[in-house]
GUKOLBA-119518 format. One line per 4 residues: for each residue x, y, z of N, C-alpha, C, CB. Coordinates in Angstrom, 2 decimals. Atoms other than C-alpha are relative to their C-alpha. Glycine has a CB too. Layout:
# GUKOLBA-119518
X:Y:Z:X:Y:Z:X:Y:Z:X:Y:Z ~ ...
***
This chain:
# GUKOLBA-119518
0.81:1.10:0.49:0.82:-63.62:31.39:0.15:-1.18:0.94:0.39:-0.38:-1.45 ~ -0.18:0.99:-0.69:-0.09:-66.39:33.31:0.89:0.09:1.65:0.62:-0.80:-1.03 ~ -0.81:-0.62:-1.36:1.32:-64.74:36.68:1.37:-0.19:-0.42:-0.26:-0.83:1.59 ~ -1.72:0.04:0.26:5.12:-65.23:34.95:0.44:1.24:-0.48:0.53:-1.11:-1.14
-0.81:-0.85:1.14:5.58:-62.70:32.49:-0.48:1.31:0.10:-0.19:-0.49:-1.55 ~ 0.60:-1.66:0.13:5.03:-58.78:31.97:0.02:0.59:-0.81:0.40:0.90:0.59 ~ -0.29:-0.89:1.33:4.37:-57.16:28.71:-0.02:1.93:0.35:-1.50:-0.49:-1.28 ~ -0.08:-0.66:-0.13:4.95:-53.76:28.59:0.36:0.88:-1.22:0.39:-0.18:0.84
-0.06:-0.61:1.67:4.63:-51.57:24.73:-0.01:1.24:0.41:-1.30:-0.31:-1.23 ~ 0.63:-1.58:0.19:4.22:-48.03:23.75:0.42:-0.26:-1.39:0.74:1.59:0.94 ~ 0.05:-0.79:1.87:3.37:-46.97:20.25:-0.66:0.96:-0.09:-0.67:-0.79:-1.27 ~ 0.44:-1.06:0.75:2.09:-44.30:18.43:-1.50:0.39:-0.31:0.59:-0.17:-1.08
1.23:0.39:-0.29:-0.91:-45.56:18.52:-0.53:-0.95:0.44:-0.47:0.06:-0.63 ~ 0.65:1.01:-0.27:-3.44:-48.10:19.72:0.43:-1.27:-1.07:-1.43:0.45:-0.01 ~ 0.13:1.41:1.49:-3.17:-50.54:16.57:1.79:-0.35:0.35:-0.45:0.92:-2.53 ~ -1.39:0.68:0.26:1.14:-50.37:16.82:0.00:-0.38:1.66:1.49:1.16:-0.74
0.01:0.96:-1.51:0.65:-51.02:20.84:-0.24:-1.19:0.08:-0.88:0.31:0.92 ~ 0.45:0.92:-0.31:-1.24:-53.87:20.27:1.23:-0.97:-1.03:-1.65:0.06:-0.19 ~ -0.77:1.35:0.94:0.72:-55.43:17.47:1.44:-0.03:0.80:0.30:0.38:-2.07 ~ -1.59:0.24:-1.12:4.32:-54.93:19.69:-0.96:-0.59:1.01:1.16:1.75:0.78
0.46:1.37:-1.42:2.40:-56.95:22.53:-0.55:-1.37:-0.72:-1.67:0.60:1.27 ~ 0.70:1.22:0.17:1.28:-59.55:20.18:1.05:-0.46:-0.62:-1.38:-0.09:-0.69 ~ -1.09:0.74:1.05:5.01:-60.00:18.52:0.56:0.04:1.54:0.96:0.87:-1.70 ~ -1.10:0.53:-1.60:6.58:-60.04:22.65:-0.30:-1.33:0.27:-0.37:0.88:1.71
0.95:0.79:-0.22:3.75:-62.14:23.46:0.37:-1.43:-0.93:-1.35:0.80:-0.33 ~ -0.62:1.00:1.14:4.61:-64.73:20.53:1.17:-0.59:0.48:0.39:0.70:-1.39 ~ -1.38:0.60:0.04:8.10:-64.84:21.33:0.06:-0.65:1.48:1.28:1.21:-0.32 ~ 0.08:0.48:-1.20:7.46:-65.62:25.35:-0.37:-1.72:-0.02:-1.05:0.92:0.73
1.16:0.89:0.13:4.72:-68.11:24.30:1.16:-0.82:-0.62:-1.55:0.45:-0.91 ~ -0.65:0.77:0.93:7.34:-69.79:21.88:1.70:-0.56:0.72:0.08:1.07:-1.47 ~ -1.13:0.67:-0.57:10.17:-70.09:24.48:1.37:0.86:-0.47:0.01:-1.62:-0.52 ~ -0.74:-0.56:0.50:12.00:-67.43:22.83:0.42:1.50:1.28:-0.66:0.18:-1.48
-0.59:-1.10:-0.55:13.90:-63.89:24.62:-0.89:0.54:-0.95:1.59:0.29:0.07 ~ 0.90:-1.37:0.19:11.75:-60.64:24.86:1.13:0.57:-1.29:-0.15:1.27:1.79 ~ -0.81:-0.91:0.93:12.65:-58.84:21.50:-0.52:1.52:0.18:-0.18:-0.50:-1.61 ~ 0.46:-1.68:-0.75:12.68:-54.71:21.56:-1.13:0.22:-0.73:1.16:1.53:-0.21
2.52:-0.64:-0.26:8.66:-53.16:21.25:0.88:0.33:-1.76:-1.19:2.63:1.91 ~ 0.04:0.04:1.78:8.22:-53.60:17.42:0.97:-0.54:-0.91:0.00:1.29:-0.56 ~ -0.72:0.93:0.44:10.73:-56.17:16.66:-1.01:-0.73:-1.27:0.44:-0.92:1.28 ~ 0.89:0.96:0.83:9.57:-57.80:13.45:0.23:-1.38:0.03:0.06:0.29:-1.33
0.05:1.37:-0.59:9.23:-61.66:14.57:0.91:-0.59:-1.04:-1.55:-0.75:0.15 ~ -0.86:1.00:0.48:11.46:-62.77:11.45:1.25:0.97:-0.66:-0.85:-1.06:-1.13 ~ -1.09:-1.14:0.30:14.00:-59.76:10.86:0.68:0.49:1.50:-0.84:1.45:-0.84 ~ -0.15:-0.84:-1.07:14.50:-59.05:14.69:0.17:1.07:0.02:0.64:-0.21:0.58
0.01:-1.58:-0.29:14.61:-55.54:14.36:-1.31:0.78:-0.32:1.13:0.70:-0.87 ~ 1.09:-0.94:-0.01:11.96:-52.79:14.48:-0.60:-0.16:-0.97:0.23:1.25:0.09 ~ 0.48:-0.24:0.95:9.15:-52.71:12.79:-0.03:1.10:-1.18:-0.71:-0.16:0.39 ~ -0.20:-0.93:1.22:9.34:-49.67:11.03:1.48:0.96:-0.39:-1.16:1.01:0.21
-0.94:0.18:0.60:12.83:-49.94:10.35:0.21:-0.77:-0.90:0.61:-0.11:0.56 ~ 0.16:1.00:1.09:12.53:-52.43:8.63:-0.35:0.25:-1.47:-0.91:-0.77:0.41 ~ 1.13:-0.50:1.14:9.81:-50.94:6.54:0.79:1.14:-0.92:-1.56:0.81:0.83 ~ -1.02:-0.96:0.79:12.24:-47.94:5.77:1.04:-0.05:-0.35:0.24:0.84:0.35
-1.61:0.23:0.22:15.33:-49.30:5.53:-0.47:-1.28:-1.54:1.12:-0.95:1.98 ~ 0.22:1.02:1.43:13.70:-52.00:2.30:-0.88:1.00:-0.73:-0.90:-1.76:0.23 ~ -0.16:-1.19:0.76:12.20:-48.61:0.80:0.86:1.00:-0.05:-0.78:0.51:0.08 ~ -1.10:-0.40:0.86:15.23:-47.19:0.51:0.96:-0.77:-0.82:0.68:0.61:0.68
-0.38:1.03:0.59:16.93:-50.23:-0.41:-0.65:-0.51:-1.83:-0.37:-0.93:1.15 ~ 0.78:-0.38:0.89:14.09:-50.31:-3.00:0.36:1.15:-1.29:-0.96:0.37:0.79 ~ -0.40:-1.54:0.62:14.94:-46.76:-4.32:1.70:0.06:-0.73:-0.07:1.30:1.55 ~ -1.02:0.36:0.32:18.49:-47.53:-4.32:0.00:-0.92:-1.18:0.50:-0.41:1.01
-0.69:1.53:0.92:18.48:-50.96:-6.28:-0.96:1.01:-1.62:-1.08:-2.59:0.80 ~ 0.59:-0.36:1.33:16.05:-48.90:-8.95:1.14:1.23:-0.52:-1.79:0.60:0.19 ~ -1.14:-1.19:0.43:18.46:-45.67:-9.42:1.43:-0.77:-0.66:0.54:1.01:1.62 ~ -1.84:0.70:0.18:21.83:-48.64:-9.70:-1.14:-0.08:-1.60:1.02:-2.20:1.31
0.55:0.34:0.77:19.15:-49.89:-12.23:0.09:0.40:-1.60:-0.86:0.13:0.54 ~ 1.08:-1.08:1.26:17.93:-47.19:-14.59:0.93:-0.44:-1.05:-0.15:2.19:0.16 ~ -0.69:-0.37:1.62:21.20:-47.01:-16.94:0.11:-1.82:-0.73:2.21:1.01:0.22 ~ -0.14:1.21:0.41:20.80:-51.03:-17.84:-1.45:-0.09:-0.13:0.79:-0.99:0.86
1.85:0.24:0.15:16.77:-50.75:-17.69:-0.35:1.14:-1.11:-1.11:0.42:1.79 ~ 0.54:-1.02:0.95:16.86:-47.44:-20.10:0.70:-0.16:-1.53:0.32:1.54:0.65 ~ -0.72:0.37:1.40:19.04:-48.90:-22.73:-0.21:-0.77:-0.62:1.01:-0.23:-0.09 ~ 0.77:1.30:0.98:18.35:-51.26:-25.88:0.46:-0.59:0.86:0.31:-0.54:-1.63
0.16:0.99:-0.71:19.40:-54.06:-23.64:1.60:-0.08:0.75:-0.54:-1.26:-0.94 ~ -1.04:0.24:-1.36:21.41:-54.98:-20.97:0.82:-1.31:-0.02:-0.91:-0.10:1.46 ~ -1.15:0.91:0.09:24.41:-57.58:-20.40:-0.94:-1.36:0.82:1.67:0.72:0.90 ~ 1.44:1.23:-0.60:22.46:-61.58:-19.31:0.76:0.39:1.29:-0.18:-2.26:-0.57
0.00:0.31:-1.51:24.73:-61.78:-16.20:-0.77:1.06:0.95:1.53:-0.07:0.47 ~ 0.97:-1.13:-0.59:23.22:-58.01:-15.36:-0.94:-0.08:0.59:-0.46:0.68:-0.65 ~ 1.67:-0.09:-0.64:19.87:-59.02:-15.53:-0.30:-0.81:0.37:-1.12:0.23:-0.63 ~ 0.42:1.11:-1.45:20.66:-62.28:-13.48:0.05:0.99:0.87:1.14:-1.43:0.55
0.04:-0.70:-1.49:21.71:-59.83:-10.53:-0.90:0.48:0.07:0.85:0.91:0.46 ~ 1.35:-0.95:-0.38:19.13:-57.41:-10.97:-0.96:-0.96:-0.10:-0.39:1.34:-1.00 ~ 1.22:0.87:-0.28:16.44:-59.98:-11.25:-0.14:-0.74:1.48:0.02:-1.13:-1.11 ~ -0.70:0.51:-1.58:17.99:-61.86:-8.23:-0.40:1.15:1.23:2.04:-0.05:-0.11
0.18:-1.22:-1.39:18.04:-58.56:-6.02:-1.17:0.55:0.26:0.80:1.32:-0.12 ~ 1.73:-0.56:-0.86:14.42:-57.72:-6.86:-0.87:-0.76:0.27:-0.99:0.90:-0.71 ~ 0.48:0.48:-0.16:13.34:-60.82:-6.15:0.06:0.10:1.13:0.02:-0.64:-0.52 ~ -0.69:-0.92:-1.16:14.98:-60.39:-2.91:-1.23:1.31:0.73:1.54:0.95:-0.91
1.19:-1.47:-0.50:13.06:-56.72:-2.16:-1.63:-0.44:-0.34:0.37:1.77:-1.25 ~ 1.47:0.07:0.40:10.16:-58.43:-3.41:-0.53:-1.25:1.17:-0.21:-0.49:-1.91 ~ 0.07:0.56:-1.49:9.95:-61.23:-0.67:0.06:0.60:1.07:0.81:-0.75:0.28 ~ 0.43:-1.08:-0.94:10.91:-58.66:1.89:-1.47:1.06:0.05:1.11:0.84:-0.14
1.46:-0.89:0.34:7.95:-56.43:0.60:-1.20:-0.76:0.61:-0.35:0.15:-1.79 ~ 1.20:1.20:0.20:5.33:-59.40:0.90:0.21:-0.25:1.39:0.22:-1.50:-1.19 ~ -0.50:0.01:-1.50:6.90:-60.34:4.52:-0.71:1.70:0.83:2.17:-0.05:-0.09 ~ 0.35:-0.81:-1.02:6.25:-56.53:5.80:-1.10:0.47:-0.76:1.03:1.01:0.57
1.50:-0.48:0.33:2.86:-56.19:4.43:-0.92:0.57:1.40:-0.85:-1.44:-0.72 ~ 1.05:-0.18:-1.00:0.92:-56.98:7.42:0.49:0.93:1.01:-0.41:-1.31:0.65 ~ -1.08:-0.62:-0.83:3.77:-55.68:9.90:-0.37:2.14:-0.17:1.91:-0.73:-0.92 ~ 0.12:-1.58:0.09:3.25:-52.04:8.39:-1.19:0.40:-0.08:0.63:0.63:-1.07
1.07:-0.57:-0.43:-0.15:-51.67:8.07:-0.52:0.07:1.26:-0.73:-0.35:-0.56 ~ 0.33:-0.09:-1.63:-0.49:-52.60:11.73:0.75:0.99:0.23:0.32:-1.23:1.03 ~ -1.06:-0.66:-0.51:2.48:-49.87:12.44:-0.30:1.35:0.31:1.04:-0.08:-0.83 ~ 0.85:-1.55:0.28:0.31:-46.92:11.28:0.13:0.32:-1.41:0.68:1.44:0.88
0.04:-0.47:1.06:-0.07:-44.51:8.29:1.46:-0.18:-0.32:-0.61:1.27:-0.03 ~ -1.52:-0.40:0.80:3.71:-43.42:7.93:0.67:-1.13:-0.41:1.13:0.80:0.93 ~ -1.00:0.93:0.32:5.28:-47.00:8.02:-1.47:-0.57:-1.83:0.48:-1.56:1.94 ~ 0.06:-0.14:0.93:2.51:-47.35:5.19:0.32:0.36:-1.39:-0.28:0.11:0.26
-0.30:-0.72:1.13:3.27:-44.96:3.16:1.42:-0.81:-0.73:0.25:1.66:0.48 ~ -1.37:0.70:0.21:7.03:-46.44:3.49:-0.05:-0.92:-0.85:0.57:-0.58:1.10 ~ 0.21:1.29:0.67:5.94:-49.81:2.33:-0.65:-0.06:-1.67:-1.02:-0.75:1.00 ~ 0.67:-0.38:1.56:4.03:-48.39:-0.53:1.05:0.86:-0.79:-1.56:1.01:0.12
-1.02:-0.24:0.37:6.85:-46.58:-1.50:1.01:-1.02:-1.07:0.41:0.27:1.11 ~ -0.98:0.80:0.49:8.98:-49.38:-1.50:-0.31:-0.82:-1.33:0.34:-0.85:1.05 ~ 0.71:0.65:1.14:6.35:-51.67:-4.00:-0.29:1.19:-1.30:-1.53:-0.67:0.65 ~ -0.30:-0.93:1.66:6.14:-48.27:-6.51:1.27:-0.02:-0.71:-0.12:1.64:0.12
-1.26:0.35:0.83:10.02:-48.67:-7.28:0.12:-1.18:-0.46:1.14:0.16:0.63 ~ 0.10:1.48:0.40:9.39:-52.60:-7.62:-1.05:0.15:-1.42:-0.75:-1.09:1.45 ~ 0.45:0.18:0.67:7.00:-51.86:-9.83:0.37:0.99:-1.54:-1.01:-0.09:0.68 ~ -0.90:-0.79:1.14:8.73:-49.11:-11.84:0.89:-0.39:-0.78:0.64:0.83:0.37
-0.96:0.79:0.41:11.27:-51.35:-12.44:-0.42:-1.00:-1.13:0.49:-0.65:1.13 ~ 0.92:1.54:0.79:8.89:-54.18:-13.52:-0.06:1.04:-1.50:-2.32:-0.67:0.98 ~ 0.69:-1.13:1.08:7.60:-51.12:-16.25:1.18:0.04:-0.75:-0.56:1.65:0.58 ~ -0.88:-0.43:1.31:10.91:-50.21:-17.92:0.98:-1.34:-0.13:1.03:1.66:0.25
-0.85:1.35:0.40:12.23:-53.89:-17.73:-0.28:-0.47:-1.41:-0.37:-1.27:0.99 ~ 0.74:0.57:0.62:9.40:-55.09:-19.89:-0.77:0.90:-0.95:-0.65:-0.67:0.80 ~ 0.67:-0.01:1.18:8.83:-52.47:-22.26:0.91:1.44:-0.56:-1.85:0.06:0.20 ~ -0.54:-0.89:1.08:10.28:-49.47:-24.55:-0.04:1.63:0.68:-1.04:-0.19:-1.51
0.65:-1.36:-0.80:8.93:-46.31:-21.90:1.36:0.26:0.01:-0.98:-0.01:1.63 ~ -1.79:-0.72:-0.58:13.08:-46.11:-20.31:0.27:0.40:-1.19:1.51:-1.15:0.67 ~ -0.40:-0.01:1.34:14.37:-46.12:-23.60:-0.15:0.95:-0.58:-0.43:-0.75:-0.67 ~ 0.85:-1.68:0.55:12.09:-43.60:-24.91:0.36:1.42:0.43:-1.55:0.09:0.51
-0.37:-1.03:-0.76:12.42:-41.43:-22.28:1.70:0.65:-0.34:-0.22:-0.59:1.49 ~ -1.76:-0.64:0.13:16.58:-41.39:-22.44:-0.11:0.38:-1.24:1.50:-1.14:0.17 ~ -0.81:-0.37:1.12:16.75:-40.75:-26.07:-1.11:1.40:-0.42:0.23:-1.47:-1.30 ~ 0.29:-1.70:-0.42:13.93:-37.56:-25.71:0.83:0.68:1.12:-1.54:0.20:0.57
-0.96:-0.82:-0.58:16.19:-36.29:-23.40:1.29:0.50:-0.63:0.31:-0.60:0.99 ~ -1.11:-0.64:0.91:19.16:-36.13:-25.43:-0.57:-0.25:-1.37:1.58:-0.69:0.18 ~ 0.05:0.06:1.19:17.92:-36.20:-28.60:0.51:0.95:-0.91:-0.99:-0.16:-0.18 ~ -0.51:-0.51:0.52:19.59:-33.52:-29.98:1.70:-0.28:-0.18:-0.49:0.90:0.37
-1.12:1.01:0.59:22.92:-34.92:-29.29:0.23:-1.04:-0.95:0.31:-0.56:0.72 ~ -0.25:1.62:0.59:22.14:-38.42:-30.44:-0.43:0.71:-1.52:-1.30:-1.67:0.81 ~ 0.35:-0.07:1.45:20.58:-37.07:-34.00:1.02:0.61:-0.71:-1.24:0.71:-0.27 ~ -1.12:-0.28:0.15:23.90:-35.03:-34.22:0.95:-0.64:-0.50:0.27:0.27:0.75
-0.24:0.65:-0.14:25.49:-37.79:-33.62:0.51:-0.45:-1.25:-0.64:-0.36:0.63 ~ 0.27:1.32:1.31:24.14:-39.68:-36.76:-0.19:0.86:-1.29:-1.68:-1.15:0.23 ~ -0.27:-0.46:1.02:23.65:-37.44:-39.26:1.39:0.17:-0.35:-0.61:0.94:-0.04 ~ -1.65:0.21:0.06:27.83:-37.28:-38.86:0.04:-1.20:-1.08:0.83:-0.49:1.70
-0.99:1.29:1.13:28.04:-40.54:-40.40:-0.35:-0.45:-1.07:0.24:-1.32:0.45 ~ 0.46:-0.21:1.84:28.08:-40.75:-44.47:-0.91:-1.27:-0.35:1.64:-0.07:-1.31 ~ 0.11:1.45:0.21:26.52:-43.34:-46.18:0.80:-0.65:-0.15:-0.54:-0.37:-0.76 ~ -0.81:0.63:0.14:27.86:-46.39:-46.38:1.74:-0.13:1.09:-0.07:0.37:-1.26
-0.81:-0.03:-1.26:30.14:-45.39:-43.66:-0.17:-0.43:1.38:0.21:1.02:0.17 ~ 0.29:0.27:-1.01:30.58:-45.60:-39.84:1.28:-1.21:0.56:-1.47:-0.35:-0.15 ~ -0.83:1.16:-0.20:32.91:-47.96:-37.73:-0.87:-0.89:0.65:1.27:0.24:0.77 ~ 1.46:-0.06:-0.76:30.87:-50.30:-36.47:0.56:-0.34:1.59:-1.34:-1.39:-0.71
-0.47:0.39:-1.49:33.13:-51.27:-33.25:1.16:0.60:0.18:0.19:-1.50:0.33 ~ -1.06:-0.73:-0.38:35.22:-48.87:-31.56:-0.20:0.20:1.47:0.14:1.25:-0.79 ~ 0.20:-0.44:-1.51:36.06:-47.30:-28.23:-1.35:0.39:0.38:0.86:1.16:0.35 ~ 1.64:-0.59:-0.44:32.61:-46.06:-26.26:0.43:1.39:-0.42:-0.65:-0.12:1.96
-0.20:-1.06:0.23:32.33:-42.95:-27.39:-1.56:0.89:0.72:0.40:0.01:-1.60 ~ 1.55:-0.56:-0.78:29.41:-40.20:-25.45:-0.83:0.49:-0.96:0.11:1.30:1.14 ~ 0.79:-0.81:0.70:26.40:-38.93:-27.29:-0.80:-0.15:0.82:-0.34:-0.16:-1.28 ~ 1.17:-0.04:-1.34:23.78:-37.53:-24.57:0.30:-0.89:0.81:-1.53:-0.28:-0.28
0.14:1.15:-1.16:22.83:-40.14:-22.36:0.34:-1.34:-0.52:-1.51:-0.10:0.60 ~ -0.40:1.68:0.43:24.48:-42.76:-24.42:1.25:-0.05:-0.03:-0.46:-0.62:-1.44 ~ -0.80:0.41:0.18:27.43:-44.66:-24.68:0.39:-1.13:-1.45:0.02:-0.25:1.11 ~ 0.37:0.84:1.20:27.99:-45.49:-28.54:1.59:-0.38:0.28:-0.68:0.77:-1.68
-1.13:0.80:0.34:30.74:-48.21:-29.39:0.06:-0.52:-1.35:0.08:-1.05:0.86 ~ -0.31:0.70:1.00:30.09:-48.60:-32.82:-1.07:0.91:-0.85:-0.13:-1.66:0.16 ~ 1.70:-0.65:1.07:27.47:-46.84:-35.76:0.38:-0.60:-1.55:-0.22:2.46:-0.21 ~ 0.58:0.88:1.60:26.69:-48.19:-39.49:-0.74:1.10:-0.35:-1.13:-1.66:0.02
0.99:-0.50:1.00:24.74:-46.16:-42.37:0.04:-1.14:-0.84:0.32:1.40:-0.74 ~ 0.60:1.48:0.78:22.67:-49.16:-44.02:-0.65:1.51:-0.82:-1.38:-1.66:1.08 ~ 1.34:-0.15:1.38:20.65:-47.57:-47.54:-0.29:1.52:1.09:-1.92:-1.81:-0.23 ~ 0.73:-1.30:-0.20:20.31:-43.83:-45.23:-0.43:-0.17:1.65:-1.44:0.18:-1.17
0.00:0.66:-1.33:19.44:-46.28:-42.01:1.44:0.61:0.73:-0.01:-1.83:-0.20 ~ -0.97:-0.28:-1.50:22.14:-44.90:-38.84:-0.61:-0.75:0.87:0.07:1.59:0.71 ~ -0.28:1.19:-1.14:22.72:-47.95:-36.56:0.73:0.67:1.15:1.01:-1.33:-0.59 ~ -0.81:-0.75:-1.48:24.03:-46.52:-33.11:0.25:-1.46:0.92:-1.33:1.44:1.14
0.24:1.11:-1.42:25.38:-49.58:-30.79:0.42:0.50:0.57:0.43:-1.33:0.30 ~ -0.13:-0.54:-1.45:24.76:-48.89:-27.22:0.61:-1.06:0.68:-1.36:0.40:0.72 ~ 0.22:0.92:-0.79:24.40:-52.27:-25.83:0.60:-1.47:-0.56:-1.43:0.07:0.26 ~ -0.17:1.50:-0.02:24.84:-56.11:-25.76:-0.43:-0.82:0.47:0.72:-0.36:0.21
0.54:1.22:-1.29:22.87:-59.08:-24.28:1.08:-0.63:0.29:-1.15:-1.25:-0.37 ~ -0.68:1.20:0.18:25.48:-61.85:-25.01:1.11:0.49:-1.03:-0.97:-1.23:-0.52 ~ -0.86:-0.55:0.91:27.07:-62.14:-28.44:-1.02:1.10:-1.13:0.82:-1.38:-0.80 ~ 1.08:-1.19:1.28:24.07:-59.86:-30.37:0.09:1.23:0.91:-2.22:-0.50:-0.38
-0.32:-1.18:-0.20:24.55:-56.67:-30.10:-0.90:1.09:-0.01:0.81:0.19:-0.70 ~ 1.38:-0.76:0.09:21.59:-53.90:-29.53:0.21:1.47:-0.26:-0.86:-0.15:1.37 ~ -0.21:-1.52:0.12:21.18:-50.20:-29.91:-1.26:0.75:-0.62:1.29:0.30:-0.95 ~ 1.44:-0.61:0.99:18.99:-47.78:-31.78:0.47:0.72:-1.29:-1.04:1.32:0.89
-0.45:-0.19:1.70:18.79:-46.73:-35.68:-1.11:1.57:0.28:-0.73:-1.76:-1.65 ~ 0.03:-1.33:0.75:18.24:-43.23:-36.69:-0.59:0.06:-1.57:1.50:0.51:-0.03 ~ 0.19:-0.18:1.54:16.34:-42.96:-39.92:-0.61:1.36:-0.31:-0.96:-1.17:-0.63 ~ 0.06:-1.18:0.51:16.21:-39.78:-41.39:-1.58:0.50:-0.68:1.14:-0.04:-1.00
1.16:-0.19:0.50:12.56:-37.98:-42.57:0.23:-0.80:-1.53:-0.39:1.65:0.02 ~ 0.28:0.38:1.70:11.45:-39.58:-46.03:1.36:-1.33:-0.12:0.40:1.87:-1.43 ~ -1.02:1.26:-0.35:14.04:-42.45:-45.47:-1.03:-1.44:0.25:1.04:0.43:1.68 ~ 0.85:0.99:0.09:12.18:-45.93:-46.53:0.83:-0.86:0.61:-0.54:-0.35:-1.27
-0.39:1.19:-0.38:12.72:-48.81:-44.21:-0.36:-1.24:-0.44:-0.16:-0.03:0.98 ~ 0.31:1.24:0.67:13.28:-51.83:-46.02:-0.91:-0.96:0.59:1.13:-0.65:-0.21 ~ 0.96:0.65:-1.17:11.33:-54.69:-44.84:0.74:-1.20:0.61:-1.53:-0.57:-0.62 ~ -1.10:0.62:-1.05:14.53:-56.49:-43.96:1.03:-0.03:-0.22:-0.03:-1.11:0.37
-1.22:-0.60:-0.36:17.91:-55.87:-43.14:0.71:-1.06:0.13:0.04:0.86:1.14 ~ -1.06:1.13:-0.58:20.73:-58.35:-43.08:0.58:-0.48:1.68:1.23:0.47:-0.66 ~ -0.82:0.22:-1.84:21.24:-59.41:-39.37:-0.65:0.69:0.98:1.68:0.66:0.27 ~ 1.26:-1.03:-0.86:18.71:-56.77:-38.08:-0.88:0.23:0.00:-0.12:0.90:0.15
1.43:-0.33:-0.03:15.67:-56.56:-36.44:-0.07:1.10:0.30:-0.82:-0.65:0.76 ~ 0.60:-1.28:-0.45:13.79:-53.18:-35.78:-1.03:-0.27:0.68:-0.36:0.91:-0.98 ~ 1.15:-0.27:-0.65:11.12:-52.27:-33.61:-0.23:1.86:-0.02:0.18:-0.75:1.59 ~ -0.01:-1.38:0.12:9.97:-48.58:-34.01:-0.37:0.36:1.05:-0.67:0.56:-0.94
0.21:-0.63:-1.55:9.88:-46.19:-30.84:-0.91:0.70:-0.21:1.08:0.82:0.75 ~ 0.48:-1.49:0.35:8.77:-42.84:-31.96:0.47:0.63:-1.14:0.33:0.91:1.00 ~ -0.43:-1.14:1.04:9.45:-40.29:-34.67:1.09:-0.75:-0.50:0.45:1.60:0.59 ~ -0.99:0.21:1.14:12.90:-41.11:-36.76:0.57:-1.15:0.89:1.12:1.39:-0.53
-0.87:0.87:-1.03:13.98:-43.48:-33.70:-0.73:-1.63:0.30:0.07:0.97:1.62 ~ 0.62:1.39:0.48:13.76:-47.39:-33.91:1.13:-0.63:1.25:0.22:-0.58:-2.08 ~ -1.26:0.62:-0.50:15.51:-50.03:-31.62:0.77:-0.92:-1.02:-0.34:-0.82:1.24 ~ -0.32:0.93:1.10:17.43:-52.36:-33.28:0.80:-1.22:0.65:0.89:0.76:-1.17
-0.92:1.16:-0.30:19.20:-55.78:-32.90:1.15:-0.70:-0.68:-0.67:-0.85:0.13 ~ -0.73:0.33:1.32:22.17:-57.14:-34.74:0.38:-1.36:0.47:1.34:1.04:-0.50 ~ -0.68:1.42:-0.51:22.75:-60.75:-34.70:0.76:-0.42:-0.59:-0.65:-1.05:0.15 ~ -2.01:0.51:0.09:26.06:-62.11:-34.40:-0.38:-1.23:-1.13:1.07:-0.97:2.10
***
């Protein structure tokens, strides 16, 4: 450029040639050191490293996720971090938008990747699907579980104990109602209730709300 300088790319194609000569090009123009062919101008490293290394990152932070996103509710400091970290992957995402569609198909795909676990996440944060899902999976444990405990019985806070994919620390029989606590935001305490076929749910419970899932299975809340 300008008889000083010498660009020199290779990509994969025409479209990632041009965009590595227009991120060298940038950095010359700006007074900055040649970065390597597909440097992303605010990550210095490759473009479609970048792109794959924040969809797996992506994939990762959703898998740490699942067992605090599939349970009545999760601990607050929890879902500061996890909110924090996908805000995080979610700025990176938005940053290599343009970067990967210039790169070609595959660093596409990557990038689209990475925004389906962001958004999977968003899905069982904000609604009852995780939840659902874990307790059809074991549901034969967990109904096991609860028919065990008499009326009027139950401890309601003890060691964690396993049923399927849960971790109970406590169960209650209210009036035929089985309370299972899984969870905890704070000081209220969450989980899911078990009510047995032909089993009438009052229309309110001392200290507990319900929300109904599916079939005999309800979440529940117990406030402290």
């Amino acid at each position: 450029m300008n008889g000083e300088h010498q660009i020199r790319t290779e990509g994969r194609t025409r479209a990632e040639a041009w965009h590595q000569t227009a991120l060298q090009a940038e950095c010359v123009l700006g007074g900055h050191s040649l970065i390597r062919a597909g440097a992303h101008p605010f990550l210095r490293v490759p473009g479609w490293l970048a792109v794959r290394a924040l969809a797996c990152l992506s994939w990762l932070w959703l898998g740490a996720s699942l067992p605090f996103l599939t349970d009545a509710s999760c601990f607050i400091f929890v879902e500061f971090v996890l909110a924090g970290t996908w805000l995080l992957l979610a700025v990176a995402w938005l940053a290599l938008c343009v970067p990967s569609f210039l790169l070609g198909r595959t660093e596409r795909l990557w990038w689209l990747a990475a925004g389906a676990a962001g958004c999977l996440g968003l899905v069982l944060a904000f609604s009852d699907v995780g939840l659902m899902a874990r307790i059809a999976l074991c549901e034969p444990s967990l109904s096991s579980y609860a028919v065990q405990v008499p009326p009027g019985g139950g401890n309601p806070m003890h060691a964690a104990q396993p049923a399927g994919l849960f971790l109970i620390d406590g169960e209650e029989n209210y009036q035929g109602i089985v309370f299972l606590y899984t969870s905890s935001a704070f000081i209220n305490r969450e989980g899911v209730a078990y009510v047995p076929p032909g089993t009438v749910v009052p229309p309110t419970i001392p200290r507990r709300r319900l929300r109904h899932l599916y079939g005999p299975w309800y979440w529940f809340s117990w406030k402290f």
